[in-house]
C-alpha positions as CSV (number, residue, x, y, z in Angstrom):
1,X,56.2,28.1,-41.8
2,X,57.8,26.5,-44.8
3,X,56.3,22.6,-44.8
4,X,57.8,19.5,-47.3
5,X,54.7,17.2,-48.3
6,X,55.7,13.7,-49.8
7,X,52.9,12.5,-52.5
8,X,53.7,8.6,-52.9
9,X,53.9,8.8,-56.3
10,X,57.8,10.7,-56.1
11,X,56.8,14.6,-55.6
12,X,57.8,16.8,-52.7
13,X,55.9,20.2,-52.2
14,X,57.6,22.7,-51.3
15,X,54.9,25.1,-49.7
16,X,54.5,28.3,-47.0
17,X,51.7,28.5,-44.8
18,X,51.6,31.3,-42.5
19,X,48.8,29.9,-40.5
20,X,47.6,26.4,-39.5
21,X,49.9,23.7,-41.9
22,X,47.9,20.5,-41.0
23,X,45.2,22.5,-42.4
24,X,47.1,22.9,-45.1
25,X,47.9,20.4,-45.8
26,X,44.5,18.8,-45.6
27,X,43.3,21.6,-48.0
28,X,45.9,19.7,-50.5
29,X,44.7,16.2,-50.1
30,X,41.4,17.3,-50.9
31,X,42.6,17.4,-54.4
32,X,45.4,14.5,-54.7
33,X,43.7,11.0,-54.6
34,X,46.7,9.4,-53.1
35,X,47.6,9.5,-49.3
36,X,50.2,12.6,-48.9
37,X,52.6,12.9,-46.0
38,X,54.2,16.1,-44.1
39,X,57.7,14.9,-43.8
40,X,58.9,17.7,-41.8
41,X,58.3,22.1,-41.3
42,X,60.9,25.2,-40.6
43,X,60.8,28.4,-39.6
44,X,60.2,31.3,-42.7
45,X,57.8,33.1,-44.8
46,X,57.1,33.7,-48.4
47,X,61.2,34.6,-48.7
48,X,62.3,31.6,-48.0
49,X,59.5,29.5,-50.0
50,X,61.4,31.0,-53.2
51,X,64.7,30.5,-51.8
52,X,64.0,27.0,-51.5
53,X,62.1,26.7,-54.8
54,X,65.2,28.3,-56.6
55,X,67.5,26.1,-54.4
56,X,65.9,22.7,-56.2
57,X,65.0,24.4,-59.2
58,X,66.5,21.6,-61.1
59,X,63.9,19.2,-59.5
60,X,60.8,21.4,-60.4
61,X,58.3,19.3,-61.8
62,X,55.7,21.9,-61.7
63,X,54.3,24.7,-59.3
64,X,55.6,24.0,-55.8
65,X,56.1,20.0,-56.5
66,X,59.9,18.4,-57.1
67,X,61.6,15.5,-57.6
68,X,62.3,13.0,-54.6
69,X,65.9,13.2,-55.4
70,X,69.3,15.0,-54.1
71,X,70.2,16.8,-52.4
72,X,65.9,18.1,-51.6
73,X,65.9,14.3,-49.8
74,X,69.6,15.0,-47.7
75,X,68.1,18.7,-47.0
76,X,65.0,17.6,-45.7
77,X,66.3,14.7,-44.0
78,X,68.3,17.6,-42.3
79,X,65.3,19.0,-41.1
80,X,63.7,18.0,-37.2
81,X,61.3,15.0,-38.5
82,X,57.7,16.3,-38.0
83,X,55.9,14.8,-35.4
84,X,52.2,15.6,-35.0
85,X,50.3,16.9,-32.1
86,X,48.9,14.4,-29.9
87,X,45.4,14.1,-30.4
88,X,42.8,15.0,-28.0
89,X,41.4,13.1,-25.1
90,X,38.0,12.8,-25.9
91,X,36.4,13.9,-22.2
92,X,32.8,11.6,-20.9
93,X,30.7,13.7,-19.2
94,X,30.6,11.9,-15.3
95,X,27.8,11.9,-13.2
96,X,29.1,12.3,-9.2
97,X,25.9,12.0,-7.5
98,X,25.6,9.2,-5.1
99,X,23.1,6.8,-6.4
100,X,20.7,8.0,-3.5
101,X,20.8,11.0,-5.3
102,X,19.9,10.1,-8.6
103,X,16.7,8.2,-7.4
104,X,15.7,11.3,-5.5
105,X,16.2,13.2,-8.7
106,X,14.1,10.2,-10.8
107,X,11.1,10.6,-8.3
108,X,11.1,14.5,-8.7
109,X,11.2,14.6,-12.5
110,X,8.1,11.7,-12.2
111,X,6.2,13.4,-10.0
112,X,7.0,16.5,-12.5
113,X,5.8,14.5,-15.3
114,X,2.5,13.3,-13.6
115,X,1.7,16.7,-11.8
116,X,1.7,18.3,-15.9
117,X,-0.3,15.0,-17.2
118,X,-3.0,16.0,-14.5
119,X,-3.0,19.8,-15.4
120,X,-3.1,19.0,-19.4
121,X,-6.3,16.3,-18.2
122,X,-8.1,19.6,-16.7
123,X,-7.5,22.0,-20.0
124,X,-8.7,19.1,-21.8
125,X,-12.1,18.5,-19.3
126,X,-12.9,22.3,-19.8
127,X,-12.5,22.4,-23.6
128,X,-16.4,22.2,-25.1
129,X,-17.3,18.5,-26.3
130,X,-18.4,17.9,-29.7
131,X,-21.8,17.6,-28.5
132,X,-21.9,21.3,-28.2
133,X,-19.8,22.5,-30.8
134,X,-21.9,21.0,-33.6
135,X,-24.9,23.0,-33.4
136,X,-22.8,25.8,-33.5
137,X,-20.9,24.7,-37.0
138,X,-24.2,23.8,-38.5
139,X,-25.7,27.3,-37.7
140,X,-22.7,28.9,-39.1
141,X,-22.2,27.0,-42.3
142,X,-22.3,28.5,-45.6
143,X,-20.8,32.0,-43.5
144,X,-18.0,33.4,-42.8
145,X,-16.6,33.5,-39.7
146,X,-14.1,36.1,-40.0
């Protein structure tokens, strides 16, 4: 795909992308600090890039980039105007339960929650107190325990 990008200051790029051109495109204003514009695509590969580089050879600034002058503005003015893709509808996840439902679903996750609360209070009963693991640290100290 041959694309035309306008830079404000005057240039047109003449460029080929054979994949994605807003990508492109995007790639190039990473590296030009003023807001560039695809002003319209065509069919054709790497041919027809040099084709139309030594069509408006005259116009070379540099590289790919060219005057904004005749006849590149009346050819690309010739072109189908580009028109981007409509962006995409952001989708919001939807909850159809009735609101019956949802309580039903609240009281099960709480009774979840307190069922666990009551088995971590039981680990926690049958772990030794302090009380009795003292004596046991004191008789060991100043040993290894490996």
């Amino acid at each position: 795909m041959i694309y035309f990008i306008e830079d404000p200051g005057g240039a047109i790029k003449i460029g080929y992308s054979g994949r994605d051109v807003m990508a492109r495109m995007n790639a190039i204003q990473v590296h030009n600090p003023r807001r560039l514009a695809l002003m319209a695509m065509m069919d054709g590969g790497k041919d027809k890039e040099r084709e139309m580089h030594g069509r408006f050879v005259e116009l070379r600034i540099g590289g790919e980039w060219f005057r904004r002058e005749e006849p590149l503005t009346s050819f690309i003015a010739s072109l189908p105007p580009f028109v981007p893709p409509p962006k995409p509808k952001k989708r919001t996840a939807t909850c159809k339960m009735s609101l019956q439902t949802k309580y039903e679903y609240f009281l099960q996750a709480r009774k979840d929650c307190i069922e666990i609360l009551r088995h971590l209070r039981a680990q926690m009963d049958q772990r030794p107190s302090a009380q009795n693991v003292l004596p046991f640290r004191e008789a060991t100290r100043g040993r290894s325990t490996r």
